[in-house]
ZADRENDO-434895 format. One record per residue: residue in one letter; x, y, z of N, C-alpha, C in turn. Coordinates in steps of 0.05 Angstrom, whole numbers, m for minus. Atoms other than C-alpha are relative to their C-alpha. Example, Ala and Ser with C-alpha at 12.3 -4.5 7.8 and 13.67 -1.06 7.14 Angstrom:
# ZADRENDO-434895
type;n.east;n.north;n.up;ca.east;ca.north;ca.up;c.east;c.north;c.up
A;18;m24;0;246;m90;156;18;24;0
S;m16;m24;m1;273;m21;143;m15;22;14
//
This chain:
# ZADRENDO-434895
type;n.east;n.north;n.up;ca.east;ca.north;ca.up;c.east;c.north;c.up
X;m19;23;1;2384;1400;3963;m12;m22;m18
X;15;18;14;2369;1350;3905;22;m30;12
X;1;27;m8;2377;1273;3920;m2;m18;m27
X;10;30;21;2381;1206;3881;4;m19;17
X;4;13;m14;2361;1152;3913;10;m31;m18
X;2;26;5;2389;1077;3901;m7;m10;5
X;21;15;m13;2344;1034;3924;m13;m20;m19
X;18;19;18;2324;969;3883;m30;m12;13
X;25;3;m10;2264;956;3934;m22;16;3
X;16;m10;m2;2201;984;3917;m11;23;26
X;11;m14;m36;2172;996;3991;23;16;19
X;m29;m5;0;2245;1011;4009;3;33;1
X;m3;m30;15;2249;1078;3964;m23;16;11
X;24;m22;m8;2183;1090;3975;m10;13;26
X;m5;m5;m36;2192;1093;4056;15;28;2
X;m23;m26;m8;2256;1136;4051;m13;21;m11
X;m1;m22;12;2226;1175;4006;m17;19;26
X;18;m18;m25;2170;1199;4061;16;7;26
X;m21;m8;m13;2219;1196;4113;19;25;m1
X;m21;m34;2;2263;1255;4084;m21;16;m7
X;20;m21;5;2198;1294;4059;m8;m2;42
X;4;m10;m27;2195;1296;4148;26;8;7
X;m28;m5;m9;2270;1297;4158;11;28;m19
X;m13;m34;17;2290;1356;4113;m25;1;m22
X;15;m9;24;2228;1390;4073;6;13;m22
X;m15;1;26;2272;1416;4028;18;m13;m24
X;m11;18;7;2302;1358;4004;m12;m4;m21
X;20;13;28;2281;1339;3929;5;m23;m6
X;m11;14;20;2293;1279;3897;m6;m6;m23
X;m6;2;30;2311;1275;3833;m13;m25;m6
X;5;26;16;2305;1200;3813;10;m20;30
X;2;21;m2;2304;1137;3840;14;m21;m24
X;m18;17;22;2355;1082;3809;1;m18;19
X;7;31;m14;2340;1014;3812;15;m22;m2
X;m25;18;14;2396;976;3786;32;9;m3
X;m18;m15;19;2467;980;3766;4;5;m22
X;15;m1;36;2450;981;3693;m5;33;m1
X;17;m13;7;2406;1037;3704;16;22;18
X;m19;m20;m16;2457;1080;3755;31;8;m25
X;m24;m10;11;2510;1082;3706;m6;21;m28
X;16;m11;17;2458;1106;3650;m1;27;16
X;14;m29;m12;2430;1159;3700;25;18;m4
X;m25;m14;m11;2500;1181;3710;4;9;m20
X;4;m12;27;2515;1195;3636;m13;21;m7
X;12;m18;18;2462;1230;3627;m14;28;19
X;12;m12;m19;2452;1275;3684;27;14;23
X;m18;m8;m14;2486;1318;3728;6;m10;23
X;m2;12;m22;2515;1304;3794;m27;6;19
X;20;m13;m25;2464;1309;3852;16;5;24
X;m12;3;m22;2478;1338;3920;10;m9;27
X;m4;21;m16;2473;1276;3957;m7;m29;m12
X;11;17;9;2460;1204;3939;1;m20;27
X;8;22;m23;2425;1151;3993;1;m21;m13
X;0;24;7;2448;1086;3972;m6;m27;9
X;m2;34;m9;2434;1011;3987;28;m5;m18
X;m27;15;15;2497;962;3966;m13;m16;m14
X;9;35;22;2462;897;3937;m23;20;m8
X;17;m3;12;2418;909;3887;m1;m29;m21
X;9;16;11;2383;869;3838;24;m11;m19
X;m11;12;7;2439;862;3794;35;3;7
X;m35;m3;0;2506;865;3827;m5;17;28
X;0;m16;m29;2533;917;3881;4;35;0
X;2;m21;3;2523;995;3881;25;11;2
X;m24;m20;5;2597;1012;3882;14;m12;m32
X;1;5;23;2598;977;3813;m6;30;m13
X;9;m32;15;2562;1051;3790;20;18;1
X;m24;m22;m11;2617;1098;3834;21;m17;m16
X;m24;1;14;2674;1059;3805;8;4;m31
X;m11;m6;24;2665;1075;3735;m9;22;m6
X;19;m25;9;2621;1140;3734;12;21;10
X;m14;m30;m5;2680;1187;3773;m20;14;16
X;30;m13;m14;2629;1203;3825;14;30;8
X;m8;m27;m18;2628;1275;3856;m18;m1;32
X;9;m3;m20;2578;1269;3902;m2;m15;25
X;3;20;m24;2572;1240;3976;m19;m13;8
X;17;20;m4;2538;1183;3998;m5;m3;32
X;10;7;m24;2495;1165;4054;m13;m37;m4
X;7;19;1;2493;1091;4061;m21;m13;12
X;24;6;m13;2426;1058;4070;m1;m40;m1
X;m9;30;3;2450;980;4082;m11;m17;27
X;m13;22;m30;2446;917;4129;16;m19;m14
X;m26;7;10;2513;904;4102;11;m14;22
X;m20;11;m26;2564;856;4138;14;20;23
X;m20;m20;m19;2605;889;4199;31;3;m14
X;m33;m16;5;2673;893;4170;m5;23;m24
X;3;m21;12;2639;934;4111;m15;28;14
X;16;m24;m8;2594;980;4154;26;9;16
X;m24;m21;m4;2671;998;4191;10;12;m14
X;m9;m19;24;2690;1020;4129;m17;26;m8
X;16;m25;1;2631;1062;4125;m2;25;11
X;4;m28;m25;2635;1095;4180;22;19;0
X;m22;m19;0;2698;1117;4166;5;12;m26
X;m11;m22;23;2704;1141;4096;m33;8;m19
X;26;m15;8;2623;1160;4073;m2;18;22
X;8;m16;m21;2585;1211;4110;m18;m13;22
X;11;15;m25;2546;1159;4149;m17;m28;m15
X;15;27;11;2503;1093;4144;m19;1;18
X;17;6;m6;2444;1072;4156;m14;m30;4
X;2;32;m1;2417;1004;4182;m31;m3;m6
X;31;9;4;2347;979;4155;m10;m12;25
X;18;m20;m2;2293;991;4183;14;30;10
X;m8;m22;m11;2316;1064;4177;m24;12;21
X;14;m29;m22;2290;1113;4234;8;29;m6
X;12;m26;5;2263;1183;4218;30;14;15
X;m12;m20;m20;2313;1207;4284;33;m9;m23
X;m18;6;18;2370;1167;4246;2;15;m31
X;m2;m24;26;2357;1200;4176;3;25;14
X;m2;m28;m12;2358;1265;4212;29;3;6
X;m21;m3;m14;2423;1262;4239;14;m6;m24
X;m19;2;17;2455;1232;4186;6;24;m32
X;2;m26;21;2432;1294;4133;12;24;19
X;m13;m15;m13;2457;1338;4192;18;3;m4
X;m30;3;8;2523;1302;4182;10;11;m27
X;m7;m16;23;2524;1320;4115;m1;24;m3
X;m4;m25;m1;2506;1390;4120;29;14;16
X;m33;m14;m19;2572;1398;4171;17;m5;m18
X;m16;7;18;2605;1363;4122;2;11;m27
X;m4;m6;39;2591;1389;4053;19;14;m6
X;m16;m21;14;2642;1443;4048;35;m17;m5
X;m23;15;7;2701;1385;4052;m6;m28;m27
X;m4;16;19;2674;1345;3996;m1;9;m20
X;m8;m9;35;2707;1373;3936;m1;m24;m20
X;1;25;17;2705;1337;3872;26;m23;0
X;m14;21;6;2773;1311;3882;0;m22;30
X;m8;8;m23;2770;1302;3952;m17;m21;13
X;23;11;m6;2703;1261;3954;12;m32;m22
X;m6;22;17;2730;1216;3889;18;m17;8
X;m13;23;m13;2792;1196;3930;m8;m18;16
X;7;17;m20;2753;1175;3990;m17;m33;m13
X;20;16;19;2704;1141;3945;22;m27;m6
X;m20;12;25;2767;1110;3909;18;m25;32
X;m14;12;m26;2799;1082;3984;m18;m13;6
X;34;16;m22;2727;1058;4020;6;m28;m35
X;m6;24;11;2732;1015;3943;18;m24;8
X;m14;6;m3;2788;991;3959;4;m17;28
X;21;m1;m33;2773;978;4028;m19;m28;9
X;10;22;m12;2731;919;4018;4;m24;m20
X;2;22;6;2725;854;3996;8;2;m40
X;0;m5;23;2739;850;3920;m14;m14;m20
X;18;16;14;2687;831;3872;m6;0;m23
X;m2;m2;33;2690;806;3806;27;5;m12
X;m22;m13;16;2759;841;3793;24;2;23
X;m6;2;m20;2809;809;3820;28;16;13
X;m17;m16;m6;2865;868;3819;m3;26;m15
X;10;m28;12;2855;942;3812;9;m1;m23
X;9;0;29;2851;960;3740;m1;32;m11
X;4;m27;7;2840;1043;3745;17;16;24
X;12;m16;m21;2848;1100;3787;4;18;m6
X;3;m21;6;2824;1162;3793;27;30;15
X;m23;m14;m14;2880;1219;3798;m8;38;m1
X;m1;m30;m5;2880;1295;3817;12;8;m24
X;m18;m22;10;2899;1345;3763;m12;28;0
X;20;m8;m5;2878;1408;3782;m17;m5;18
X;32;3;m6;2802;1413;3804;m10;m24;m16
X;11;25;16;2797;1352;3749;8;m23;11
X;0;25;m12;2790;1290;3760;11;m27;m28
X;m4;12;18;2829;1241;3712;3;m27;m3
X;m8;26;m11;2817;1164;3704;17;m8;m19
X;m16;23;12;2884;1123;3685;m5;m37;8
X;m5;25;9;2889;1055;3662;24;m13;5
X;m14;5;m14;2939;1013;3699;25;0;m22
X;m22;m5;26;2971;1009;3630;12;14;m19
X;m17;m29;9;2981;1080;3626;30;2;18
X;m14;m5;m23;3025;1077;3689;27;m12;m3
X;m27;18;7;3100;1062;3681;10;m15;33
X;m2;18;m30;3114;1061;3766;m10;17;17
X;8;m32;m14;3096;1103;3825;29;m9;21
X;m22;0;m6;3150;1121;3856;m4;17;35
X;5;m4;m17;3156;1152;3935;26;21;11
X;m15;m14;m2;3190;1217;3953;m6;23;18
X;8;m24;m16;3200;1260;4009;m35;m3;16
X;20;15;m13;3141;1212;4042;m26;9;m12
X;20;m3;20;3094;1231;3975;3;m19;m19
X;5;19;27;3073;1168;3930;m5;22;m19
X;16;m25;24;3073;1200;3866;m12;m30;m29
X;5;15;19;3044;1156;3803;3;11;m33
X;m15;m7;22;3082;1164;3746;m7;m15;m31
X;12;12;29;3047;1152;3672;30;m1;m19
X;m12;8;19;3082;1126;3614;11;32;m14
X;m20;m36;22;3085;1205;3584;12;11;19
X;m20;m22;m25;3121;1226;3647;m18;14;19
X;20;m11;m21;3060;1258;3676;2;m1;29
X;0;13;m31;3066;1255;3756;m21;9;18
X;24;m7;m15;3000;1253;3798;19;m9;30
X;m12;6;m21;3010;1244;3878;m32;m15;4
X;28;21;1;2961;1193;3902;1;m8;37
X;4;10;m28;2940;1178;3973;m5;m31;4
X;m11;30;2;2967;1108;3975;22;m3;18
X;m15;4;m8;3017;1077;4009;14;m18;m24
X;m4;29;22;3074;1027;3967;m8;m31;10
X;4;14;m10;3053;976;4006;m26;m9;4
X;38;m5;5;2972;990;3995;5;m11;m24
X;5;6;40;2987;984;3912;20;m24;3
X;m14;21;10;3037;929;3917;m24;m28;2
X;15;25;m3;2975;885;3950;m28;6;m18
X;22;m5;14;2926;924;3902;5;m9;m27
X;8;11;34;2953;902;3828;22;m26;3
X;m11;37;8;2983;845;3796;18;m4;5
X;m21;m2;m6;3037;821;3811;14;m6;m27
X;m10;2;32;3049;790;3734;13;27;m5
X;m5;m28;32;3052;866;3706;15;19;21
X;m14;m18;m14;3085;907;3771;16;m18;34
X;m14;5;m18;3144;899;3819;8;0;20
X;m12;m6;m22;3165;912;3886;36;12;m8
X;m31;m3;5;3239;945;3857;18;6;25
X;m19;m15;m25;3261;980;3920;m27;7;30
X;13;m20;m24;3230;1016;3986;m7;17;m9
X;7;m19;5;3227;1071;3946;m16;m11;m28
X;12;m6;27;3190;1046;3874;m5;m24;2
X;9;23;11;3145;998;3845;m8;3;m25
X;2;0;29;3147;986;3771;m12;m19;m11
X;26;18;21;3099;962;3712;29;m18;m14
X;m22;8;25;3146;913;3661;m3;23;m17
X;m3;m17;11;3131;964;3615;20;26;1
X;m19;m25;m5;3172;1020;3640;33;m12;6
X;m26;5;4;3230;970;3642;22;12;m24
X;m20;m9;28;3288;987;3595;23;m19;m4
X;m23;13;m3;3353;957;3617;11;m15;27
X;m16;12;m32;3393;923;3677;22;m4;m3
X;m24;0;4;3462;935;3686;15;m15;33
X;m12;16;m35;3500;900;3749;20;22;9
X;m15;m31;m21;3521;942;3802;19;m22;23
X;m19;14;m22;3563;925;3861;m10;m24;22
X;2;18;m18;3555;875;3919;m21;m20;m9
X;21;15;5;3518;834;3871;m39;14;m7
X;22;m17;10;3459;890;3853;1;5;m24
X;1;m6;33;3425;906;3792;m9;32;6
X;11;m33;5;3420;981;3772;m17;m8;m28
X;20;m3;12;3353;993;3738;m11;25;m19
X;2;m20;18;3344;1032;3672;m35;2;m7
X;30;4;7;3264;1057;3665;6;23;m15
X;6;m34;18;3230;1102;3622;m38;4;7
X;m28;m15;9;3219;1149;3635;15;m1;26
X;m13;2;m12;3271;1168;3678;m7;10;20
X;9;m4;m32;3262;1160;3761;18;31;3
X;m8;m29;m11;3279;1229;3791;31;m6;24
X;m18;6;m21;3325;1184;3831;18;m25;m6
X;m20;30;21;3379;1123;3807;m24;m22;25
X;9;22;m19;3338;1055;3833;18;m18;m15
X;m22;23;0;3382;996;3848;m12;m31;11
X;2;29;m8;3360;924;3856;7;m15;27
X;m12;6;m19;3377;892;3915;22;m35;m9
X;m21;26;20;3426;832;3908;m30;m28;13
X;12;9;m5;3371;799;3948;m25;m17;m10
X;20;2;19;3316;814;3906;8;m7;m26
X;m9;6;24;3358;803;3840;m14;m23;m18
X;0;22;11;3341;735;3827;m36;0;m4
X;23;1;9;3262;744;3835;m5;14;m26
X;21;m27;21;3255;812;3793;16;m26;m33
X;3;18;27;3297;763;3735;m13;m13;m8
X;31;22;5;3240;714;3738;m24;14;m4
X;23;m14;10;3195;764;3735;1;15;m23
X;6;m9;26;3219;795;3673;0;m20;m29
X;m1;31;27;3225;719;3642;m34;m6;7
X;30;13;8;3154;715;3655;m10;m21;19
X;8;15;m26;3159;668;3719;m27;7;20
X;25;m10;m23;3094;666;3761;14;10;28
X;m14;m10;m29;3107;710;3827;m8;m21;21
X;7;13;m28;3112;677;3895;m3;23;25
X;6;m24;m12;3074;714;3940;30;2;25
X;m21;m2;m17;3119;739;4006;m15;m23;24
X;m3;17;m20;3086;690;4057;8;m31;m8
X;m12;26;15;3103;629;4005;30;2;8
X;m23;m7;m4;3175;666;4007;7;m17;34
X;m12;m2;m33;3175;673;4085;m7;m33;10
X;m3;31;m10;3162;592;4089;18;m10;m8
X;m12;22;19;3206;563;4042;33;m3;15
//
């Protein structure tokens, strides 16, 4: 089993490292990465490993800075004394955490966990979790998602929010629908991505769809005071405006700043 260890503290790395040479003697590790600088480098230039023990803070920034742009494959064992609302996140979408001062009986268990676990972390199936637990916490530096990574295949493909025309929801499957028509399905809710991107560049249109301006086209007036909505490319399904909503989505294609919905629900 090879290893990379994140760890920007000297004595830190050099603990765990003796620690897993008692907890699993088969265990190698590869490298040691001390930075995020130097994790996004390693990543480039090196294959995946079949585990990585991470700390979060490091010297320059926070270790999901590395997983969010490097398309991770592999699973993590968190080695933090992270706040409590992040270590619930941990617990639920890594294979485990660890609280400083680790314990020998603690590493043990938690490489256990992973061994029960390894055969469910496929590359795509490890990149979504990875891609949710982001998501998941606090947001830093960036202040509305910007990527995500989508299933095609066994591959793993990252779009650019400004590939994306809308994602649309069918038969209780978000699907995310690119500008060339492409359709990935994404383990999202519309209600997850409406509070994950901008609101400037994407809409709330219906229950069923949320659209970029980009994939606008036209707006024709429909009955009881609704707008019927022309995209491209074309929804698999007619979406209709509400007469309700009419008057925001016009301000939002004149370029009006949005009002969030608890501003709404006072006014």
């Amino acid at each position: 089993m090879n290893l990379l260890l994140i760890e920007d503290e000297y004595p830190a790395a050099e603990r765990l490292q003796r620690l897993l040479r008692q907890a699993d003697p088969t265990a190698v590790v590869r490298d040691v990465v001390r930075s995020v600088a130097a994790g996004r480098q390693w990543f480039a230039q090196n294959p995946p490993p079949d585990l990585i023990l991470s700390d979060i803070q490091l010297a320059d920034g926070l270790s999901f800075e590395i997983f969010d742009q490097v398309g991770l494959t592999s699973p993590i064992i968190f080695t933090t004394s992270y706040d409590e609302y992040a270590i619930k996140a941990f617990r639920v979408r890594s294979v485990d955490y660890l609280l400083k001062p680790i314990k020998l009986a603690d590493l043990r268990a938690a490489l256990a966990k992973y061994h029960d676990l390894r055969a469910a972390f496929s590359a795509v199936e490890n990149s979504q979790r990875l891609e949710r637990l982001l998501d998941s916490l606090p947001l830093t530096g960036r202040p509305y998602k910007t990527r995500f990574l989508v299933a095609s295949g066994e591959q793993l493909l990252p779009l650019e929010v400004d590939q994306i025309a809308y994602f649309q929801m069918r038969n209780d499957l978000v699907y995310l629908v690119g500008r060339d028509g492409r359709r990935f399905v994404l383990d999202y809710t519309l209600e997850q991505l409406e509070r994950l991107l901008d609101p400037l560049h994407f809409f709330r249109a219906s229950r069923q769809l949320l659209t970029h301006l980009s994939a606008v086209r036209r707006l024709h007036p429909y009955f009881n005071g609704k707008l019927k909505l022309e995209l491209h490319p074309e929804p698999q399904q007619e979406v209709a405006i509400s007469r309700d909503k009419a008057s925001a989505f016009k301000a939002w294609l004149e370029g009006e700043a949005p009002v969030s919905k608890a501003v709404r629900n006072a006014l």
